[in-house]
N, C-alpha and C positions, 0 to 999 in steps of 0.2 A: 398393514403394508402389503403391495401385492408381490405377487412369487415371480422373482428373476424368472428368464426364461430357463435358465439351468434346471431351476429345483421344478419347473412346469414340465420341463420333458423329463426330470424324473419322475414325479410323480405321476404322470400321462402314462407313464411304461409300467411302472408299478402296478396300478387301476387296470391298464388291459392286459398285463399278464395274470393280474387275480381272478379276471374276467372269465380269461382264457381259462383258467384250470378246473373253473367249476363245472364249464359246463358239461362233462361228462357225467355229473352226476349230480342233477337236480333238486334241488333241497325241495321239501314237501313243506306246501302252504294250502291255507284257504283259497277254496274258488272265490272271483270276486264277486261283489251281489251286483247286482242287474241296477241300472239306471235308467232313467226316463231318456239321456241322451245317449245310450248305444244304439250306434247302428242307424241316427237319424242320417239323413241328407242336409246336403247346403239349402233346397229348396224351404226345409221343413225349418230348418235354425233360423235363415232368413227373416221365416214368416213370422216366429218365435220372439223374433227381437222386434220385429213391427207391433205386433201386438202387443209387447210387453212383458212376456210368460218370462223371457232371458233379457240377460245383459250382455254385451260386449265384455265385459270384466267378468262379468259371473262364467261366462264360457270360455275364456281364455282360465279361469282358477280351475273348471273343473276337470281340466284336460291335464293342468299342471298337476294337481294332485291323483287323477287317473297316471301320470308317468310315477309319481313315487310310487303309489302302489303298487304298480305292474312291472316298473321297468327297472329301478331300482334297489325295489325291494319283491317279495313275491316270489315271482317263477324269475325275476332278473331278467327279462327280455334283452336289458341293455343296448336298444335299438335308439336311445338319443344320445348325444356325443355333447352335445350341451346345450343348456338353458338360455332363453334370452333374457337380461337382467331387465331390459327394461319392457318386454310383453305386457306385466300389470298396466304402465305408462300410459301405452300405445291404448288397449283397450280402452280404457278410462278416457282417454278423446275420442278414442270414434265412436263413446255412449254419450258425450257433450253433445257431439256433431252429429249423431242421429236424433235426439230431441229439437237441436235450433235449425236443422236443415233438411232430414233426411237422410235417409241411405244413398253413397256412391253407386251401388248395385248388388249385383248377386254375392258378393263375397265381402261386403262389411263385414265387421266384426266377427268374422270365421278365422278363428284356429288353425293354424298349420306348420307343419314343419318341413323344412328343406334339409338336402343332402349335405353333407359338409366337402362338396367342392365346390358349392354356388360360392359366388362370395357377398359377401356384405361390408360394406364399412360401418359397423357398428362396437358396439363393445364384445359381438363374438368372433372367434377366430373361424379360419377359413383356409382347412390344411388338408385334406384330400385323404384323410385319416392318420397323415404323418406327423412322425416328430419334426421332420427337417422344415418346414413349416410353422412351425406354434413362433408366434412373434409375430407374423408377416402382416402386411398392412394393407388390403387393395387400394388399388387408388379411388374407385369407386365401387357403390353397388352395381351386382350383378344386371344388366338391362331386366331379365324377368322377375330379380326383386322388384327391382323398378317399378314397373308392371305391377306387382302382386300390390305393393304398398298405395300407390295410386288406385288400387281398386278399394283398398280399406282392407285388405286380410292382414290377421294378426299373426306375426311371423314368431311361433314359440320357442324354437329354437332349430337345430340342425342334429341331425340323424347321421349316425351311424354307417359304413361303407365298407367294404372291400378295398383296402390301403391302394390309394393312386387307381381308383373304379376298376382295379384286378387287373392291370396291365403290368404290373411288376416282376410276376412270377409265371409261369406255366403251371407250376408244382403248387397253385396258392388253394389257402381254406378259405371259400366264399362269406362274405360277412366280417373278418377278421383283419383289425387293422393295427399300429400299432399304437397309436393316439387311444382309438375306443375300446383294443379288445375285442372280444366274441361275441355278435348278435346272435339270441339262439329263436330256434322256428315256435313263433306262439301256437302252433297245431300237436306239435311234439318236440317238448323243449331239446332232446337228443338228435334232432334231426337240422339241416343248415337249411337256412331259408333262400338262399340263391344270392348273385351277387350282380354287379357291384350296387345294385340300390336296397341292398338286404334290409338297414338300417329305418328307411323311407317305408319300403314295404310292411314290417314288422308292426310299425308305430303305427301303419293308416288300417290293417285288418284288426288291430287289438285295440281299436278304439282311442288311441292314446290323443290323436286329432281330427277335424273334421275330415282335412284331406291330405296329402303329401307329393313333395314331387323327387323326384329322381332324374335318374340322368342315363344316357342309353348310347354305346359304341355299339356295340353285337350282345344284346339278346339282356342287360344292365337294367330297363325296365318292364321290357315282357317277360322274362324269367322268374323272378323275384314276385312281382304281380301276380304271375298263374299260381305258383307254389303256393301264396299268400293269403288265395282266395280272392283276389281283384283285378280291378278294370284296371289294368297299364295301358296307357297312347303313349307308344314311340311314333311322333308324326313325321313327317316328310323334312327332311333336313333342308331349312331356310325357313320353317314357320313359326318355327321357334329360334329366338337370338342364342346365341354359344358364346355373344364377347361376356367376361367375366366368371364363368367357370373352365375349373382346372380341367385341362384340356389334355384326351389320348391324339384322335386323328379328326381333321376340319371335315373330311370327306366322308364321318358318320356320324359324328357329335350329334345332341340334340339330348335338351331335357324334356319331360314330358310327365303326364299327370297319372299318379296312382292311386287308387280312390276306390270306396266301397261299393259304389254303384256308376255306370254310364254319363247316369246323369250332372252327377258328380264333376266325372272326368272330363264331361263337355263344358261344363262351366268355368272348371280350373283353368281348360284348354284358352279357353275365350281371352278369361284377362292375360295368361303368359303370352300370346301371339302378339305380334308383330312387327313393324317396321323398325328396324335399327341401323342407323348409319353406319355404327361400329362394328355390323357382321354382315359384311356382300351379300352372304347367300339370300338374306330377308327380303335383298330386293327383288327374287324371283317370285315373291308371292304377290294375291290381291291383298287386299287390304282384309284382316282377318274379320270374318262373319262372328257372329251370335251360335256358334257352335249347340249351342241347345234349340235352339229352332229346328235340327235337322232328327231329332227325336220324336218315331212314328212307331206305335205300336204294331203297328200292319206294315213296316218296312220291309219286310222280307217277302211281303206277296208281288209275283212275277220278279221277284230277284234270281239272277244267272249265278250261280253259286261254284266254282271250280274245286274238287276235291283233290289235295296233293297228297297222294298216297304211297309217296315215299317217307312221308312223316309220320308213317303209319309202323305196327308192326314189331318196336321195339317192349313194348306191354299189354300180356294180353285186358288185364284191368281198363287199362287206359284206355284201349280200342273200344273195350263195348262203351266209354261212357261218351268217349267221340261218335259213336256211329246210333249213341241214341240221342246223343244232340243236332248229327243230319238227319234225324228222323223228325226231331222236334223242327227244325226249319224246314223240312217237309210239310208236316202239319200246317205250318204255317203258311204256307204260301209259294215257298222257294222251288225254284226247279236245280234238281242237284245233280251238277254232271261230273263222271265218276269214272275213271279218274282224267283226270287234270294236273298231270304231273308236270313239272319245271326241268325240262330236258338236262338242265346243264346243272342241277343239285351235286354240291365238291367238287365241282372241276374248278373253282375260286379259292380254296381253302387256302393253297401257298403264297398267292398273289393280294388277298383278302392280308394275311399277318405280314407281306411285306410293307404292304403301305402303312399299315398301325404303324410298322415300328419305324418308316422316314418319318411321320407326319410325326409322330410323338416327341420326337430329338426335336425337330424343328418346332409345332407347336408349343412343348412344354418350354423351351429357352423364349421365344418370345412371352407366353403368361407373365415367367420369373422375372424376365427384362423389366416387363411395365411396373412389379411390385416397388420398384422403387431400389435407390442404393441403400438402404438400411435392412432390405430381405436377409436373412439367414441364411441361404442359398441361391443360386443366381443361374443354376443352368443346371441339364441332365445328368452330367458331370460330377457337378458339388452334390448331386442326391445321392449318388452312388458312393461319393467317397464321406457324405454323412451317415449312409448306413453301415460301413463298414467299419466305420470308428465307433459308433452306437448299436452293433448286432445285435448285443445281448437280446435288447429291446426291439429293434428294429425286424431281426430276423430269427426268430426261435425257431419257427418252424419253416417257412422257408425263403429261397433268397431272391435274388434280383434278374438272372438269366434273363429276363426279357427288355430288361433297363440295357446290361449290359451290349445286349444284341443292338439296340437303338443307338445307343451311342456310339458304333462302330458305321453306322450309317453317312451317304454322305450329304448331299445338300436335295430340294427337291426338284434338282435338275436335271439331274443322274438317270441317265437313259432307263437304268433298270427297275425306277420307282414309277415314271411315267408310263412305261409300257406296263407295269400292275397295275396302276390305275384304272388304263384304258381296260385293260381288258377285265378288269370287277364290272365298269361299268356296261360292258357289250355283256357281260356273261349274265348278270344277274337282271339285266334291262332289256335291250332287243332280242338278246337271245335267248333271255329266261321270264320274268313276270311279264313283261308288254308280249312277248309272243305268246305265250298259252292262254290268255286274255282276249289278246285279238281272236287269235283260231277257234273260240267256244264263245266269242260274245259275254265274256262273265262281268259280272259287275265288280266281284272278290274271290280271292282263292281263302280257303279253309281248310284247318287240318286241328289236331291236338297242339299246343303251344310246350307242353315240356313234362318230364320225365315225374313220379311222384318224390317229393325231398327226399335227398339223402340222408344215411349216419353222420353227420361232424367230423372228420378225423383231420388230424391236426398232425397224425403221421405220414401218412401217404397221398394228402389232400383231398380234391374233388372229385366225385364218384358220377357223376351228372353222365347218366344214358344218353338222352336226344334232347334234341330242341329243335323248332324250326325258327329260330330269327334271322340268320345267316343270310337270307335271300332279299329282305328289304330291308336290313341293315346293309350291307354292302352296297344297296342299289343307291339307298338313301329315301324309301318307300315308306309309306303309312304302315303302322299294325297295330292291330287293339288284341288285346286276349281280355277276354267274360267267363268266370265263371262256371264250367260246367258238371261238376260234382266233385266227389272225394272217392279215394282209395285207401282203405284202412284208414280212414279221419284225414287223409292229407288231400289237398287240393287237387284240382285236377283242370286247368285252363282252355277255353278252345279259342282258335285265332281265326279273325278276317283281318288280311293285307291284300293291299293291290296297287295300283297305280300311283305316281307322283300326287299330292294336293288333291287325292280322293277322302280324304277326313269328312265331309259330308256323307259320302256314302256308307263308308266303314263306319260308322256312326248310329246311322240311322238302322242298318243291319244287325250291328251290335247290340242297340236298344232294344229292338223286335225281339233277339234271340234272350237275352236277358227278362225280359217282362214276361215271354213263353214259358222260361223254363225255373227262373229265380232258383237259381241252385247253390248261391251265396250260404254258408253256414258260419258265423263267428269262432274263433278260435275257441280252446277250455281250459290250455296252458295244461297240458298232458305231459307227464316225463316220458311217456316213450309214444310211439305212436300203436293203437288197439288192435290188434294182427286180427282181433275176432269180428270188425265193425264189416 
C-alpha cells in the first residue's frame, strides 16, 4: 500500500534531518573504481549506442547503480531527491526504437537528471524541496520535459535543491532542503557545493548522469557549476521556457544545462530551447539553432574579450588561476582589454531583491493556482503557515524571512515594484553590460565566476565571498562558466557573459577556452578538502 501523504512528509523530514546531521562528519568509504563510462560525453555515449558497445537500458542501469553507490551509500553525496520508477521502461523503448528506426538525435537514450522544481506528470513528485508540496499533481509536464522526452533522453530522476531555489531565507544553508536534506560537495564532502541547483550540480560532476539541468534566478546555475567543476549556461531569459517549473521571479527565471564538458552543455542546450505558447518571453527568440555547430576550437582568435576587474580581488588563489586563464585566451588568439569594468556593479542590489520578492508572491500563487483544487497548498500564504505548523522539519536551522517579506508585498502594479524593475533593467543593460561592450567593441566580458566552496554550516549559514552573476542575471543575459582549475582540490570557474541571445558566441569562446586549457578534474569524494594540494 502506498504512504498517506502524512506518513510521506514524515518520513521526507525524518531522511533530511538524518541527512543533515551527518554531514559534519563523513563516514570513511572505499574510492569508487574507474569505469569505462566516467567522464564520457553525449557525443561519445551516442556513438556508443550506434555501434552497439551500449544500451539505452544498460546506461540508464549504470548510472542507477553509480547513484547507490555514491549517492546513497559511500561518501552519501545525497544530491538525488528521487528515482524514476519507470526510467528502466523508458530506456527499454528507446533500445526498441533505435533498432526499428534509429535514433531521434543527440540525446537518445542519454541519462539525466533534472532539478526537483521542474515538474513532471509522472509517478515523481515535483516539490521544490518542500514538504508543503509532496502530494501535488501538475497538470502537465514541464515544456522542457517535453523537450527532453521528444529528444529520447532518459529522465532518471530529480536532484536535490536549496528548499524553494534559496529564496526562502537569507539566513539559508545552500544545498539543504527540507524534503532532501543536505547535498554535500563531492570535491570535499565537509564543504557546500552552492545553491539553489546544488543537487543538479553534485550528480552531473560525480558522474552519477550523463548530464543535468538546473535552474538559475541569480547566480542557481553558475554558481553550483563553477564550484562543481562544470559547464553551467544560464541563457538569455526567453530561450528557454519557465511555464511548468516552480517559480522565484518571471523577470530572471530560466533553466539551463550543467554538464561535464561545453560540448555537452551545447547539446543539452539545443533540445531544451524553444518556442512555447505557455511562456511570452520564447517569443522573443529565433527559432533555436544546433547550439553545437557554434563549437570552434580557434574561437577565441581575434576575439574582443572585456576583463571585469571588480570581480577580481576577493582571493588571492583565485586571481592567479583567473589571470592564467587570460593568459591562456591570450595564447590563443584573444585580444584582452583590461579592465573593462561594469560602471554600475551594486548599485541594483536593493532594487534586484525587490522585485524577487513582488514577482515571487505573485508568480508562486499563480504555479499553485494551476496545481489544481486537490494541491496541499494554494498560495504563498498557505506555505508560510505550513511551515510554521511543521517547523520542526521544515525549519531547524533556518526560517522564512524572505517568504515572509513577499507576502507583505502588493500586486505588480505598485509603483514601487515597476520603478525596480525599470531600473535593474537600465542598470544592468544600457547602463551596465550593453555600454562597456559597446565602448570596447567586445565580443564578451570575463572574470572568475565564484568564490572556492565553503565549510557547511547549518549554524550561521552561507559563507559565499563573491560571485559575479548578479549583472546578467538581473539583465536577463547569457553566461556560461568552464572550468579553470582548483584551489586546494576545490574548483575554481571562469565566466563569459554578454549580450541578450549571444549563446553562439559565448559558446564558441567557451569551447576554445575549454579545449585550450582542459582543467576539468573529476571529484575523489575527500572528507575535508587538502590545504597542502
Amino acid at each position: 500500500m502506498s504512504p498517506t501523504r502524512r506518513e510521506f512528509v514524515k518520513n521526507s523530514a525524518l531522511a533530511g534531518a538524518a541527512a543533515a546531521a551527518i554531514a559534519s562528519a563523513p563516514a570513511t568509504f572505499a574510492a569508487p573504481a574507474a569505469t569505462e563510462l566516467d567522464e564520457l560525453t553525449v557525443a561519445e555515449l551516442a556513438a556508443g549506442l550506434v555501434a552497439g558497445r551500449f544500451t539505452c537500458r544498460g546506461l540508464a542501469q549504470h548510472y542507477l547503480d553509480r547513484i547507490a553507490g555514491l549517492d546513497k551509500s559511500g561518501p552519501g553525496l545525497n544530491s538525488v531527491i528521487e528515482l524514476n520508477p519507470d526510467a528502466p521502461a523508458i530506456a527499454d523503448a528507446l533500445d526498441s526504437e533505435l533498432k526499428a528506426k534509429g535514433r531521434r538525435g543527440p540525446l537518445h537514450g542519454v541519462p539525466l537528471l533534472i532539478k526537483d522544481n521542474i515538474a513532471t506528470r509522472d509517478r515523481m513528485q515535483t516539490t521544490a524541496g518542500s514538504l508543503a508540496l509532496v502530494g501535488s499533481v501538475p497538470p502537465r509536464d514541464a515544456f522542457i520535459v517535453q523537450q527532453l522526452r521528444k529528444a529520447g533522453a532518459v529522465i532518471l530522476g530529480k536532484t536535490n535543491l536549496s528548499e524553494w531555489a534559496n529564496i526562502r531565507s537569507a539566513h539559508s544553508t545552500s544545498g539543504w532542503s527540507g524534503r532532501g536534506g543536505l547535498t554535500r560537495h563531492p570535491y570535499a564532502l565537509d564543504r557546500n557545493p552552492s545553491g539553489s541547483s546544488s543537487g543538479s550540480a553534485v550528480a552531473a560532476s560525480s558522474n552519477l548522469c550523463a548530464v543535468a539541468v538546473g535552474t538559475e534566478t541569480d547566480g542557481s546555475v553558475i554558481s553550483p557549476s563553477a564550484m562543481c567543476g562544470l559547464v553551467g549556461i544560464k541563457p538569455t531569459v526567453g530561450l528557454v521556457s519557465r511555464s511548468g517549473i516552480v517559480p522565484i521571479a518571471h523577470s530572471q527565471d530560466t533553466a539551463g544545462p550543467m554538464c561535464r564538458s561545453v560540448g555537452d552543455a551545447a547539446a543539452l542546450l539545443s533540445a531544451m530551447a524553444g518556442l512555447d505558447a505557455a511562456d511570452v518571453a520564447t517569443a522573443a527568440q529565433r527559432r533555436a539553432p544546433d547550439y553545437t555547430k557554434f563549437l570552434d576550437e580557434n574561437g577565441l582568435r581575434g576575439a574582443r574579450l572585456g576583463v571585469v576587474r571588480k570581480y577580481f580581488g576577493f582571493n588571492d588563489a583565485v586571481d592567479r588561476i583567473a589571470e592564467a586563464a587570460l593568459a591562456a585566451m591570450k595564447r590563443a588568439g584573444a585580444e584582452i582589454i583590461d579592465p573593462a569594468d561594469i560602471p554600475t556593479i551594486g548599485k541594483w542590489d536593493e532594487t534586484e531583491l525587490l522585485v524577487l520578492l513582488y514577482e515571487l508572491k505573485a508568480d508562486l500563487n499563480k504555479y499553485l493556482a494551476e496545481l489544481g483544487p486537490g494541491a496541499p497548498v494554494k498560495s504563498l500564504k498557505d506555505i508560510i503557515e505550513f511551515n510554521n505548523q511543521h517547523a520542526a522539519e521544515e525549519m531547524p536551522y533556518f526560517g522564512q524571512d524572505q517568504f515572509i517579506k513577499a507576502e507583505a508585498k502588493g500586486p505588480l502594479t505598485t509603483k514601487e515594484y515597476v520603478d525596480a524593475l525599470a531600473a535593474n533593467h537600465r542598470l544592468t543593460r544600457r547602463e551596465g553590460i550593453d555600454l562597456v561592450m559597446d565602448k570596447f567593441r567586445l565580443d564578451a566580458l570575463v572574470a572568475p565566476s565564484d568564490s572556492p566552496a565553503w565549510l557547511t554550516d547549518l549554524v550561521d549559514g552561507d559563507h559565499q565571498i563573491a560571485n559575479n552573476t548578479s549583472a546578467a542575471a538581473v539583465a536577463g543575459y547569457p553566461h556560461i562558466t568552464v572550468p579553470a582549475g582548483l584551489v586546494r582540490g576545490l574548483p575554481i570557474g571562469m565566466s563569459f557573459f554578454g549580450r541578450a541571445w549571444s549563446e553562439p558566441v559565448l559558446l564558441k569562446l567557451a569551447y576554445s577556452f575549454e579545449q585550450a586549457t582542459k582543467a576539468r578534474r573529476p571529484p575523489q569524494f575527500l572528507p575535508t578538502a587538502d590545504l597542502h594540494a
